[in-house]
N, C-alpha and C positions, 0 to 999 in steps of 0.2 A: 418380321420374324427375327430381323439380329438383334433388336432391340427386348426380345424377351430370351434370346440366348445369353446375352450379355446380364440378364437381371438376374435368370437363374444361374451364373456363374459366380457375381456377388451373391449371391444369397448364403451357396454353398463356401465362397469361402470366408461369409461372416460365421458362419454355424463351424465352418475348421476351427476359425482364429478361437470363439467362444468357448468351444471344449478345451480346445491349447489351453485359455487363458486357466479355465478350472481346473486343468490337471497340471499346471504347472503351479498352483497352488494360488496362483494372484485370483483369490476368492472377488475382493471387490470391485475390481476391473471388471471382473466377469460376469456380476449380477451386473454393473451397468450396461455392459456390451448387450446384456440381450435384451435390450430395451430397442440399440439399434439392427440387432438382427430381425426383431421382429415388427421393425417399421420397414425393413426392409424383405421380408416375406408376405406381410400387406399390400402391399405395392402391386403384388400377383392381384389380390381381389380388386383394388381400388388402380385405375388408369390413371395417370396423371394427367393427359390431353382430356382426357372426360373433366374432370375436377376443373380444370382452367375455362374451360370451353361453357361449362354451365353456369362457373362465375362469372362468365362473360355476360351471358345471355343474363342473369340476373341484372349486373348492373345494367344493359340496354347495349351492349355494344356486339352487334350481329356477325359482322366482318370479321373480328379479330376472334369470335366463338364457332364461325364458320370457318375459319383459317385452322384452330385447335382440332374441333371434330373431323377434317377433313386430314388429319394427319395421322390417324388412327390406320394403319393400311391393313393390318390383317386382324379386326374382330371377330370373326369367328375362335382366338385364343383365348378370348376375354370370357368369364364366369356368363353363364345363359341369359341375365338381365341386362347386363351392361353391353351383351350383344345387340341385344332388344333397344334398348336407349342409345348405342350408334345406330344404328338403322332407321330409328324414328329422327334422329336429326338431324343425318346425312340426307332423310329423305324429303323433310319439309324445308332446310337450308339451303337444298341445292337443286330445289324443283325446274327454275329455270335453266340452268346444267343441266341435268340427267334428264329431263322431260317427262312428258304424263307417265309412259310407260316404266321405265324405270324407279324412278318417285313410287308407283302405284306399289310394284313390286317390292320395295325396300319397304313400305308403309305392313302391307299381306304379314311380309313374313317377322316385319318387329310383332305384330300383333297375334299371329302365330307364337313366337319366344313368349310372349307373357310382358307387356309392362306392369310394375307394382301396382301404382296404386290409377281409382274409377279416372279420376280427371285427366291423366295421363292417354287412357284407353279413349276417351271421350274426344281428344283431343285429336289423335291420331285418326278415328270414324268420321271426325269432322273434316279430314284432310284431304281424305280417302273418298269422301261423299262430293268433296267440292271437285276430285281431278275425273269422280265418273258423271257430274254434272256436266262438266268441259267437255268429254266424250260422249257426252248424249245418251249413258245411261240412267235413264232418269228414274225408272223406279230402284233400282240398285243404291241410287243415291238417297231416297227419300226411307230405304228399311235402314241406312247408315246411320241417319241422321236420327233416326226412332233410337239406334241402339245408344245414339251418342247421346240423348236428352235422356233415356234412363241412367247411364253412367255415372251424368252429370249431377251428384249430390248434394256439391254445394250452390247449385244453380250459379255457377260463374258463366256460365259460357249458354245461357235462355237465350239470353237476348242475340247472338251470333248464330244460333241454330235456326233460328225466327226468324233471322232477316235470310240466313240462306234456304230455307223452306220458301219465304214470301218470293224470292229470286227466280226460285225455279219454276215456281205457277206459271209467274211470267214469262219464262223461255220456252221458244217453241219444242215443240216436243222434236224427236230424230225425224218423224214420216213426214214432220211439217217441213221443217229444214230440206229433205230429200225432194220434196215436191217442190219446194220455192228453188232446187238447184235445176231441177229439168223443164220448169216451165222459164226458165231463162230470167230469174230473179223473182223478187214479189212486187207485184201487180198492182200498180192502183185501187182501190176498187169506188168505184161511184158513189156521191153523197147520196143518201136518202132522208128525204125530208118528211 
């Protein structure tokens, strides 16, 4: 919060200096001045911990883009997308931090705001499918996964949807788990030949 009181104080008093500059006649000072008032009233739409933190994540360095995104402290100031885009990567960066529940919850409501663009949405379905496969909802997980392979336009992410469909065939379902917890583990069961 100080850190955007502090931005809207420069903003305002680049937009003072700027009219200063024009009415006291320094014409050309003042066409260049608002080149930086208005990198400096950009600054509102565009985060600068966002920008760092996604070129991190470009280059591959997770830690130092986890470190950026988690320094964001009050997004809900930030423009409805870029709200949306802290929540999706505070929520899959810091999964083991925050845990299922929370992760889940930050995942709902980025997807809720609206990410831009299909592969983004897809990505997040995929996130959101794999923390209610962990929790044993398993058809919840498999209409996720439906919604993520339509998203999915450029087919990047077939083959990761595939293999976590083929995953969950294989895990036992919630009633299976609940039974193998009260009959005191799972049970041999005798070769038939």
């Amino acid at each position: 919060m100080t850190g955007f009181i502090i931005r809207c104080a420069i903003a305002a008093l680049a937009l003072f200096f700027n009219v200063y500059l024009f009415v006291s006649g320094h014409w050309g000072w003042g066409i260049t001045f608002i080149f930086v008032t208005a990198i400096i009233i950009l600054s509102f739409f565009r985060n600068e911990n966002m920008i760092l933190a996604l070129n991190q994540m470009r280059v591959g360095n997770t830690e130092k883009a986890k470190k950026y995104i988690n320094r964001i402290g009050a997004p809900q100031m930030l423009p409805r997308k870029q709200h949306a885009y802290v929540l999706f990567l505070q929520a899959v960066m810091n999964t083991h931090e925050f845990g299922f529940s929370k992760s889940e919850q930050y995942l709902r409501k980025a997807i809720g705001l609206g990410l831009r663009t299909g592969q983004d949405n897809a990505v997040a379905r995929m996130h959101l499918a794999g923390i209610c496969a962990q929790t044993g909802r398993k058809a919840e997980a498999e209409k996720l996964l439906a919604e993520a392979k339509r998203l999915d336009n450029t087919g990047m992410m077939k083959e990761q949807i595939n293999q976590m469909l083929g995953q969950m065939k294989m895990a036992p379902s919630k009633n299976q788990m609940r039974m193998a917890q009260m009959m005191g583990g799972r049970k041999k069961m005798p070769r038939t030949r």
